[in-house]
N, C-alpha and C positions, 0 to 999 in steps of 0.2 A: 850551160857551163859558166855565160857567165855572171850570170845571175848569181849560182851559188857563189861562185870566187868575190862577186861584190857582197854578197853577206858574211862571208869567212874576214873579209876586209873591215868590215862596219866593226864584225863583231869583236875581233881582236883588236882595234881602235879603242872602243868601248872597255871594254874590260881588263885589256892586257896592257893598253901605254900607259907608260909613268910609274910599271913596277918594276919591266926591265928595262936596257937598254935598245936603241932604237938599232941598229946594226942585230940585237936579237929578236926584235919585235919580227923586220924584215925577213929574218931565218926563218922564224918558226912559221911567218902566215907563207910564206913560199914553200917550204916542205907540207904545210898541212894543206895547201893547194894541191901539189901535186899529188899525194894520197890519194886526195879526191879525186882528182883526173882519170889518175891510174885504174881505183877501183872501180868507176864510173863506166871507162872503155872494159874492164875485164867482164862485167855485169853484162854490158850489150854484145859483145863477143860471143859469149858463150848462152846470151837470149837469142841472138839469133843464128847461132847453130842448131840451134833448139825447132827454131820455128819457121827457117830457110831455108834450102838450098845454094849456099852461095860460099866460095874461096875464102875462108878464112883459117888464121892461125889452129895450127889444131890443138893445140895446150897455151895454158897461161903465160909459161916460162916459153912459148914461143911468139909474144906478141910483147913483154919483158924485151926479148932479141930484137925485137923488130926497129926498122931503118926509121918508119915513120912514128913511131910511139916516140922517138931520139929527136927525130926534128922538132916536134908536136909540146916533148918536153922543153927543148929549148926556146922556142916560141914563148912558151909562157913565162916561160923565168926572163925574158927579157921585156916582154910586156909590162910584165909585173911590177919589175923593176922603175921601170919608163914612168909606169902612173907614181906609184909606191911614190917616187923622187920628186915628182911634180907637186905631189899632193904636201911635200915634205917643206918644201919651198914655198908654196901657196900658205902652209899653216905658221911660217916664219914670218913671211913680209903681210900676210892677207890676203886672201882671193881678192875680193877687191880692188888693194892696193897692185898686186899683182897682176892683173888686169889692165888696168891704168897703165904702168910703167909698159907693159909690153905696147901698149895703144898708141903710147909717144904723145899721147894727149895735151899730158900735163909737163911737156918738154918745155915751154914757157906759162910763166902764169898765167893761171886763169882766176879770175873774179865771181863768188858762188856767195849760196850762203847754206848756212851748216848751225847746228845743234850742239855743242858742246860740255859732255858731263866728265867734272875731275872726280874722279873716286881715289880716300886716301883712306887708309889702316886708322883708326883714332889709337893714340897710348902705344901707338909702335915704335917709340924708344926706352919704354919700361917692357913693351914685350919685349927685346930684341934682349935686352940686358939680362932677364929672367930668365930667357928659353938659351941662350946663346948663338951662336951662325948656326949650326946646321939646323937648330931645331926649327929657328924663326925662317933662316929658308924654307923650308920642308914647309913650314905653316902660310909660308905668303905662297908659294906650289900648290895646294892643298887652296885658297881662296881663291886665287884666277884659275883654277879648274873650275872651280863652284861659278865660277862669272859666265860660263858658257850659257845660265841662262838669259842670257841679257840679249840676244841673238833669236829669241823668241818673240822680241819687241824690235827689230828690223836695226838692233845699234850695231855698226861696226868697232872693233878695237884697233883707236887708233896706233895709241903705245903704249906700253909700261914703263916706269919711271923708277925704281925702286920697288915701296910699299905701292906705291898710288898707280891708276889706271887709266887710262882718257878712254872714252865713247866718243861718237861722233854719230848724225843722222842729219841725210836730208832734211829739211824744215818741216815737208808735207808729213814724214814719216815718224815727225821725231812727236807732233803734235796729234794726228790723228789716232783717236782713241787715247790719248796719252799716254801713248808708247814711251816716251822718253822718262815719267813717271815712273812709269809700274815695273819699268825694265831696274830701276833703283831697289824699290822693295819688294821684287821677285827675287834679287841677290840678297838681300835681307832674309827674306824666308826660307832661302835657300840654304843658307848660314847655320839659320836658327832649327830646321830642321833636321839638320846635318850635327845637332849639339854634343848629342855623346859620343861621336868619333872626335870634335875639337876639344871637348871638356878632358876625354881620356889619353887623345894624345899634348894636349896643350893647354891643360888647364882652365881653359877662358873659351867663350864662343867668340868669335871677331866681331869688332863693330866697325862700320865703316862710316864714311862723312863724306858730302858728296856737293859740288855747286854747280850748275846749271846756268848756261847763256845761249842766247843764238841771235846770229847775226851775220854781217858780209865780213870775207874773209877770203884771202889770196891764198891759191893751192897749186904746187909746182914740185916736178920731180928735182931734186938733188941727192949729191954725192955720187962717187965715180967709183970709189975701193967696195963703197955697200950704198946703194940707190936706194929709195924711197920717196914717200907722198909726203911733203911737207907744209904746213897751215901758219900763216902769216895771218898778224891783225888783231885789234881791239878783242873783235871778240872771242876769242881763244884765252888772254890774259884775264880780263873780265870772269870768266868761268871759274882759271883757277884761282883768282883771289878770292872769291864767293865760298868756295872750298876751304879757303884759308879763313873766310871768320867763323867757321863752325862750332871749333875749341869755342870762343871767346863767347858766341852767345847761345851753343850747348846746345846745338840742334845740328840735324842728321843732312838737313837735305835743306840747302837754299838756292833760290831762282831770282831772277832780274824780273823787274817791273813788265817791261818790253818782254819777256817771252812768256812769262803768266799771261799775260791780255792775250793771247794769244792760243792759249788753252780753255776746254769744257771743263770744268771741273768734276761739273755735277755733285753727286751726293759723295762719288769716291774717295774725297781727299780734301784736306782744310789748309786754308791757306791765310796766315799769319804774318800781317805786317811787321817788319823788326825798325824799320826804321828808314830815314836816306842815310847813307851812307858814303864817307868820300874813302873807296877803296884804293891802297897805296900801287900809285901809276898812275892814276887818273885825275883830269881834272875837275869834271866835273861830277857833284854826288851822284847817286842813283837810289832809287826805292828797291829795298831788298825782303823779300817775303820768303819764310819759314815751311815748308810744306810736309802734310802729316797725313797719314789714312785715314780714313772718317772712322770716327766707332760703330760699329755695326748693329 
């Protein structure tokens, strides 16, 4: 039982959130739960009157009446419930992040280091003006859905910002196989394959522009009205000013010197010196390199 109830779950997750409301999301997977239940016990009831000797209901509408199908029902609608809420809360703050705060870990800071990728809309003040609020909502809904693949390549979401998005990864994780990479132009691909649902509801396929740093950085739980995992430090700004010269030299995805050396490239991906750079905050320049998928 509950196997099926966790596939009834996957699969209305899957298929059914983000068309209704989430108060009907909950209704429908809880009645269509019980359904199952119900016919589930009617099926065995009446197999093994079939093939037992043993006290049971003697009609359908008499195990309907019955004391324990009432408990058995309310069990599940409060289980349901239980997880449903959890799961609701985990998909707001992050499992991860949510984890964390219940651990009291990061009640004072801690000193780590981390991977961090800015993902921003490119031309998303001509879209917004084009499409208007709700459509350009609807169309930034519609991209950080599409981002779920990024979660393939081990990145966590740290927040949304507007258009734009932060990733975040362990070092080991963010570099190994270059995860932190292909987690960029698997959302690309993702975009571009997804074109004639964006071209028909929104004219344009999305481009996205993206910069990349890793480095130490301070992480500590704050806020008391709504708590979370917050990142202090060089290298968090660093990322997103990398992000920020993208417009200016017209490239999708830049990384810092210090986390390329750090990367196998191999044949996968070509990597394009733009220059040192004295990014604004900082004092001193840095080498900023261009990265692009190999042609095949």
């Amino acid at each position: 039982m509950g196997l099926l109830f966790g596939l009834i779950h996957i699969a209305m997750t899957k298929f059914v959130n983000g068309r209704v409301k989430y108060y009907q999301l909950v209704l429908f997977r809880i009645l269509l739960q019980l359904i199952v239940f119900i016919g589930i016990m009617i099926a065995l009831i009446n197999l093994l009157r079939v093939l037992l000797d043993v006290e049971l209901p003697d009609s359908t509408w008499g195990l309907l009446n019955s004391l324990s199908l009432l408990v058995a029902c309310i069990y599940i609608l409060t289980i349901n419930f239980c997880i449903g809420f959890g799961m609701y809360i985990s998909s707001i703050v992050g499992k991860e992040n949510l984890r964390k705060i219940l651990s009291g870990k990061f009640y004072t800071p801690l000193v780590t280091e981390k991977v961090f990728m800015f993902i921003d809309l490119k031309g998303s003040t001509q879209l917004a003006e084009r499409l208007g609020h709700i459509a350009y909502s609807k169309l930034i809904q519609d991209c950080f859905r599409d981002l779920i693949v990024v979660h393939n390549y081990h990145a966590e979401i740290y927040q949304y910002v507007g258009d734009e998005a932060v990733l975040t990864w362990d070092v080991d994780k963010a570099v190994r196989l270059n995860n932190g990479i292909k987690a960029f132009f698997a959302f690309q691909k993702r975009l571009n394959d997804r074109s004639e649902h964006y071209l028909s509801n929104y004219g344009e396929i999305p481009d996205f522009k993206a910069g990349m740093h890793g480095g130490v950085i301070s992480m500590t739980e704050v806020g008391e009205l709504k708590r979370d995992i917050a990142y202090h430090g060089d290298t968090i700004n660093t990322a997103s000013r990398l992000q920020g010269e993208c417009n200016r030299l017209n490239m999708s995805l830049l990384i810092s010197e210090s986390l390329l050396g750090s990367l196998d490239l191999k044949k996968e991906f070509k990597s394009t010196l733009m220059g040192k750079m004295q990014l604004r905050g900082k004092n001193a320049a840095i080498n900023v390199y261009s990265l692009e998928e190999a042609a095949k």
